[in-house]
C-alpha distance (Angstrom), angle and dihedral (degrees) to the residues before:
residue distance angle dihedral
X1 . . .
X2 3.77 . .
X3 3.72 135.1 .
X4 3.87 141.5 -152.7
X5 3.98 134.7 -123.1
X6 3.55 116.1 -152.7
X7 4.32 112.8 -164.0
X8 3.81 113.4 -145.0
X9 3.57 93.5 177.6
X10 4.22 96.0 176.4
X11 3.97 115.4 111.7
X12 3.99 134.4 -177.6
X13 3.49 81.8 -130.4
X14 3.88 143.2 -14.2
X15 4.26 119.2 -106.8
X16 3.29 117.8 -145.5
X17 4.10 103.0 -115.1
X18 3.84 91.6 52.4
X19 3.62 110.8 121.3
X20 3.81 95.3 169.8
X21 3.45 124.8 107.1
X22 3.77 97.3 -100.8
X23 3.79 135.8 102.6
X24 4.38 151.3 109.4
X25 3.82 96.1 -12.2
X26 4.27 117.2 175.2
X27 3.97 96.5 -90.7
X28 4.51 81.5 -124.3
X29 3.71 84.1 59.9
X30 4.10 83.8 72.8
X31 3.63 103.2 58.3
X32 3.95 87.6 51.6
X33 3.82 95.1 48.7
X34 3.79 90.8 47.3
X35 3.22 87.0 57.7
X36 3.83 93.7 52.8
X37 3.72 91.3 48.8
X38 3.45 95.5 53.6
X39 3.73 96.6 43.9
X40 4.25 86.8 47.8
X41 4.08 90.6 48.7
X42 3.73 86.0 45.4
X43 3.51 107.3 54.9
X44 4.52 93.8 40.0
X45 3.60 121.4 114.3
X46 3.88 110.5 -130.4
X47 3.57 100.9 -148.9
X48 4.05 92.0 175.1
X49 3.31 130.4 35.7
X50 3.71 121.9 -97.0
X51 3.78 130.8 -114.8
X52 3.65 112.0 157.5
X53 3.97 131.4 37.4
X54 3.80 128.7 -173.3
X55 3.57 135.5 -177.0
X56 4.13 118.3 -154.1
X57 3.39 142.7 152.7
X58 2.53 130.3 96.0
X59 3.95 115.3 -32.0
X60 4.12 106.3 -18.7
X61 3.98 88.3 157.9
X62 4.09 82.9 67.8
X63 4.02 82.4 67.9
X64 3.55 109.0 116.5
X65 4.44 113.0 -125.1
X66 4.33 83.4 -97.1
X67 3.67 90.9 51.6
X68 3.21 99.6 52.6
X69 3.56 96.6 44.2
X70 3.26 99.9 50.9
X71 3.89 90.2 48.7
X72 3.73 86.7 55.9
X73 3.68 106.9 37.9
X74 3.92 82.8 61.5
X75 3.69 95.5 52.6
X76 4.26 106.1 81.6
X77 4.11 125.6 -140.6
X78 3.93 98.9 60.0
X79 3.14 116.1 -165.6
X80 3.16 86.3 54.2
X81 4.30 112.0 -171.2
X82 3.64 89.3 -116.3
X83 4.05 139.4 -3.3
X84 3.67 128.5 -171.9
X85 3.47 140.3 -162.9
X86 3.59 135.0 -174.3
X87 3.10 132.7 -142.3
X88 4.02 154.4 156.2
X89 4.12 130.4 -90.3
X90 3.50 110.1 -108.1
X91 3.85 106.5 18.9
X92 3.78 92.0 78.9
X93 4.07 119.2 112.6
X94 4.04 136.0 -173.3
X95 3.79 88.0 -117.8
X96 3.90 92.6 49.5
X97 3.71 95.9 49.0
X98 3.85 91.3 51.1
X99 3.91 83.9 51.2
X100 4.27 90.6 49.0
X101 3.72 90.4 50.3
X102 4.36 99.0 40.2
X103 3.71 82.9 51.5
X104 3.96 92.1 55.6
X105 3.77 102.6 -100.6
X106 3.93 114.0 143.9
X107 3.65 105.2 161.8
X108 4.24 125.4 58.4
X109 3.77 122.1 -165.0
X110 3.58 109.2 -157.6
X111 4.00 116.6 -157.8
X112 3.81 98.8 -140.6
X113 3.80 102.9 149.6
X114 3.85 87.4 173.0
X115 3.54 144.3 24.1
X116 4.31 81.1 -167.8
X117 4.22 115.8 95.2
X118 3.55 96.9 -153.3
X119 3.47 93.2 47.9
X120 3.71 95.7 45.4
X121 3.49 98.8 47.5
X122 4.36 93.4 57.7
X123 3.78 86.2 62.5
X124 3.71 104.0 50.8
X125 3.58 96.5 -104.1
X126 4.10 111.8 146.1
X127 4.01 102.3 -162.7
X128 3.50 139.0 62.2
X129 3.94 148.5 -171.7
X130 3.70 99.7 -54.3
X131 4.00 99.0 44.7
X132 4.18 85.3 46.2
X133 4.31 84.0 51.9
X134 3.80 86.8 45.2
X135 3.70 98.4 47.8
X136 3.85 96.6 42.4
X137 3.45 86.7 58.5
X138 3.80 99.3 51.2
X139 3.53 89.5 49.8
X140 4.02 88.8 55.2
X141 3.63 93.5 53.6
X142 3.75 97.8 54.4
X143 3.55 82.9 52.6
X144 4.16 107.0 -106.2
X145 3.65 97.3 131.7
X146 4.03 99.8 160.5
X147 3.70 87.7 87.0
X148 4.23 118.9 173.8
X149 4.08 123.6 -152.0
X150 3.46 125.4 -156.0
X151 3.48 128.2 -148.8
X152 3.86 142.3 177.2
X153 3.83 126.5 -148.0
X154 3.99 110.9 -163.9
X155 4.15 103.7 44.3
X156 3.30 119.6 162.3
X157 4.06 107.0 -95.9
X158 4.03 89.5 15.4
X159 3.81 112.9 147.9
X160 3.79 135.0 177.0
X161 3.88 89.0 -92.4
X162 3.85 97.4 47.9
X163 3.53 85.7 51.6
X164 3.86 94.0 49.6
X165 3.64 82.6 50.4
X166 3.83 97.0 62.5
X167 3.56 91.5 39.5
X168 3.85 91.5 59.4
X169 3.57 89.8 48.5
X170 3.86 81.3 52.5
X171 3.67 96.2 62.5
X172 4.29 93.5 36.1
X173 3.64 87.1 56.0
X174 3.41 91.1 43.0
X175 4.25 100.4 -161.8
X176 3.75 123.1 178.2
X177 3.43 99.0 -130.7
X178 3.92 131.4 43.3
X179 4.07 134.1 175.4
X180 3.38 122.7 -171.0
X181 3.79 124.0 -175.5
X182 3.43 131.0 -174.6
X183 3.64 113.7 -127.7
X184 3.81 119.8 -86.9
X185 3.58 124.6 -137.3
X186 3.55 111.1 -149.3
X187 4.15 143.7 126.3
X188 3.71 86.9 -95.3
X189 3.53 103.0 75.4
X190 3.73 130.1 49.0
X191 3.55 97.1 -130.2
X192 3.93 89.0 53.3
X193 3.98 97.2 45.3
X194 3.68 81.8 52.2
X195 3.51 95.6 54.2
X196 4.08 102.0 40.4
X197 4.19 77.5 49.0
X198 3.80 82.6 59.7
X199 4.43 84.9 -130.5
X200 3.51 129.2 138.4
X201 4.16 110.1 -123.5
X202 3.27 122.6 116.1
X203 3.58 92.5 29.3
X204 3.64 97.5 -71.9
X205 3.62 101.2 151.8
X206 4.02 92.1 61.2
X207 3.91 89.3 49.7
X208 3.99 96.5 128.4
X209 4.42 112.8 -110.0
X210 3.49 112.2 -98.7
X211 3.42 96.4 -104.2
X212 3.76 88.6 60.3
X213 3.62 88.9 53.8
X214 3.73 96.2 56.2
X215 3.86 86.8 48.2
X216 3.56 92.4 57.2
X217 3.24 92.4 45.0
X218 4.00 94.2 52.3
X219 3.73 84.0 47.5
X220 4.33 87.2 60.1
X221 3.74 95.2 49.8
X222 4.33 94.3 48.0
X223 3.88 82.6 41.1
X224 3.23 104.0 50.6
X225 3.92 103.4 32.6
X226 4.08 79.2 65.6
X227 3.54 89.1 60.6
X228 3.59 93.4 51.5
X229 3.49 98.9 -103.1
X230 3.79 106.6 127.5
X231 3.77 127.6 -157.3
X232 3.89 111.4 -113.4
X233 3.84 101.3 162.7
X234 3.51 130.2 7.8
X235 3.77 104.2 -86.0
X236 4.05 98.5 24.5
X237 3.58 137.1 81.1
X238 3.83 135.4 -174.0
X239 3.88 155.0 165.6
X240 4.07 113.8 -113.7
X241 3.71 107.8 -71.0
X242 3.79 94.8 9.4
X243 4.18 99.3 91.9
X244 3.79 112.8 119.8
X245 3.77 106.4 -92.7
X246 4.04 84.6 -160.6
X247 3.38 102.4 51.4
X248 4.53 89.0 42.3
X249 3.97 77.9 66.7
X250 3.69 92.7 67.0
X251 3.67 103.6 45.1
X252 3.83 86.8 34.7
X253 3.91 91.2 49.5
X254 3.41 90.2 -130.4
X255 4.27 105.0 159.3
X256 4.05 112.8 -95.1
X257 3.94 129.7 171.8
X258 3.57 120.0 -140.6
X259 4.07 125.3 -152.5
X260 4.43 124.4 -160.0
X261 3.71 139.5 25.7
X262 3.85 108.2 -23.3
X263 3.49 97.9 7.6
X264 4.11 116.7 153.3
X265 4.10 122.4 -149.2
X266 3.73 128.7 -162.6
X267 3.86 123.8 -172.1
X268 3.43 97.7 179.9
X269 3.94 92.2 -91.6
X270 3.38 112.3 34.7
X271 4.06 127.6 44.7
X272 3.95 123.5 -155.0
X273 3.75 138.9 170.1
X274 4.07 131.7 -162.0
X275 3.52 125.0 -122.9
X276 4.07 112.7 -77.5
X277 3.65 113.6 -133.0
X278 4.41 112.0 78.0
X279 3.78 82.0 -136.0
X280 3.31 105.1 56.8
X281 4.01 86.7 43.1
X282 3.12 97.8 63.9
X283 3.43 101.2 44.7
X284 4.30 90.2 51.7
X285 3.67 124.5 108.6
X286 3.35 87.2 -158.4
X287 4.31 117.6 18.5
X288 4.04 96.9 -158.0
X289 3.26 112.8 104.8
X290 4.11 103.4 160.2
X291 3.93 128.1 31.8
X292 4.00 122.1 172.8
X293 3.56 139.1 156.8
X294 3.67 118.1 -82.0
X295 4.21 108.1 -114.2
X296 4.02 94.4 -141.3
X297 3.37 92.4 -178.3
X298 3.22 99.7 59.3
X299 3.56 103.0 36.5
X300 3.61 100.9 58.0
X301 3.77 87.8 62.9
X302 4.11 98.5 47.1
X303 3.97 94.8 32.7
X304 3.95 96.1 39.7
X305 3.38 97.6 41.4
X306 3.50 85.0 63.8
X307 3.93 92.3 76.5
X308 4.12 113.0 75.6
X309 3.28 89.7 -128.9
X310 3.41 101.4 65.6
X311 4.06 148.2 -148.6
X312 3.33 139.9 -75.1
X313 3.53 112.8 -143.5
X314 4.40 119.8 -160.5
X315 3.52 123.3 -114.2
X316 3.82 94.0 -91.9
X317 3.68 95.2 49.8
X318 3.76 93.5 47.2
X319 4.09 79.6 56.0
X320 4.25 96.5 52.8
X321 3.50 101.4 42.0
X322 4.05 98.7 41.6
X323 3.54 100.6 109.2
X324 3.55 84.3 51.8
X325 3.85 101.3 50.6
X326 3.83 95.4 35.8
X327 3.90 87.8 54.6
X328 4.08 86.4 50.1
X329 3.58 96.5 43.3
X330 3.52 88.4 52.6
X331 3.69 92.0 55.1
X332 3.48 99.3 49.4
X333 3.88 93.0 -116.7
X334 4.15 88.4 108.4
X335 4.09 131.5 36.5
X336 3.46 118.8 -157.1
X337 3.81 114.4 -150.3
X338 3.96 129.8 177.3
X339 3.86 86.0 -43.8
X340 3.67 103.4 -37.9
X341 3.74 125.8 114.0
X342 3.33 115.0 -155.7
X343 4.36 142.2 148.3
X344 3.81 128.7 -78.2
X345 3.41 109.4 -137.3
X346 4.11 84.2 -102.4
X347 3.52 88.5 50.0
X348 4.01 89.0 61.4
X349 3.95 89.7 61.1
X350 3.70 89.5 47.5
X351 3.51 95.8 41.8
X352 3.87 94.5 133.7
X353 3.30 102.8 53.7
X354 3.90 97.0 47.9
X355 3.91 87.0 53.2
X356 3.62 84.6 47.2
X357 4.11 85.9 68.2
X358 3.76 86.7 57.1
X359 3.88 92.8 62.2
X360 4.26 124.3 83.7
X361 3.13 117.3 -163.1
């Protein structure tokens, strides 16, 4: 069973630890890129039939009711087992929800970050606790109940107590599904070019140490696991029955099609990924602009060992990577359990560089 991704890359305004490709786009620019969506969706071959759908970016809630049901009525396999949109705290109405769920959509992923107003307000972000309470609620009483929270460990100004703070919220709100990333440092965002630059914008002198940000972290996963809300991949925490069937597909590489600037496809052999910028999608006869072979081998170790609960590699790929595990097992970053392979709990927090032993050159 496969799924789709559909990139809605436009934003009311851009936060400074986004590395995606989203952002402030001319509001004309949308018209044109809908277009190019709906002439990319329209001309794919679905070679598998669909189960999942969801809409990122990105701000897809912004879509208007005729947006998103155009999107959708040119996506095949309705009903579709699960369909989620995200969307941002505080820009959600009655009449918009009703619209999400007549158009099939049955899961929400709010972007939260931070339950914290001094830490919300040094990344751009516009809401806080009260609106997320408020808008949890609406979405209850027009019946979409599988309801995801996101949440950032490493803002700028964080502390032990903020983060205690969200976590409460966590557990008064009482979602079924949580993510919680620690912040990435990267050119992509603003916050991260600041910090690799060694400046001081965005608040990039209070971003918390590492350390701190593996503490917090720590702090999520005890937390949270008390609530109910176990850990089944690195970054992503639910109730029984409440994971994200979508997102399973990617660490389970399971075949998915993705749709708008950015996007990435897998059909099970081959990988490829559209061109980035919204502009430059919608002006493209044709969006791909990178197709490779899929390295299997490799990828079931760095992608599956993203899930808690483990892989199980074959005899032969026990063989070619057994340096590599015996050298991990040894250092407490991998267990090794009646033929599954799976993360220590130190393994989690060093996650990239035991996936990095997976990789040849």
């Amino acid at each position: 069973m496969a799924g789709v991704y559909i990139s809605w890359p436009f934003c009311a305004q851009k936060c400074t630890y986004c590395n995606f490709a989203s952002g402030v786009f001319p509001k004309e620019l949308e018209a044109a890129y809908l277009a190019a969506l709906l002439r990319e969706a329209g001309s794919a071959v679905w070679p598998f039939e669909l189960e999942t759908v969801y809409l990122g970016g990105g701000t897809p809630g912004s879509m208007s009711d005729e947006q998103l049901g155009a999107v959708l009525a040119a996506i095949p396999g309705r009903p579709w087992r699960e369909a989620t949109l995200e969307a941002a705290p505080g820009a959600l109405s009655r009449e918009g929800v009703r619209g999400w769920v007549r158009r099939g959509i049955t899961r929400v992923s709010l972007g939260v970050q931070s339950f914290v107003d001094a830490e919300l307000r040094r990344t751009g972000r516009r809401h806080d606790a009260r609106t997320v309470e408020t808008d949890v609620a609406l979405l209850r009483s027009e019946g979409v109940q599988e309801i995801n929270i996101d949440l950032i460990a490493g803002l700028p100004g964080q502390t032990e107590e903020g983060w205690a703070m969200s976590l409460d919220w966590i557990e008064r709100l009482a979602p079924p599904h949580v993510s919680v990333y620690m912040l990435e440092v990267d050119d992509d965002s603003r916050l991260g070019h600041e910090l690799l630059l060694g400046g001081v914008r965005y608040g990039a002198l209070d971003v918390p140490s590492e350390d701190m940000i593996a503490g917090l972290y720590e702090t999520a996963v005890e937390r949270l696991e008390r609530q109910g809300l176990a850990r089944y991949e690195i970054s992503n925490f639910a109730r029984p029955g409440s994971e994200s069937l979508h997102n399973l597909k990617y660490w389970q590489l399971e075949p998915y099609l993705g749709f708008g600037a950015d996007a990435h496809s897998f059909d099970g052999r081959l990988r490829w990924q559209n061109v980035e910028a919204p502009g430059e999608y919608a002006a493209a006869a044709d969006p791909r602009v990178e197709c490779v072979e899929a390295k299997l081998d490799e990828e079931r170790f760095f992608v599956g060992l993203r899930l808690l609960r483990g892989i199980r590699p074959t005899a032969s790929e026990w063989e070619t990577h057994r340096e590599a595990i015996g050298r991990l097992v040894g250092d407490g970053l991998l267990v090794s359990d009646g033929g599954t392979l799976r993360l220590t709990a130190r393994g989690v927090l060093l996650s990239n560089e035991v996936f990095q032993e997976f990789i040849h050159a």
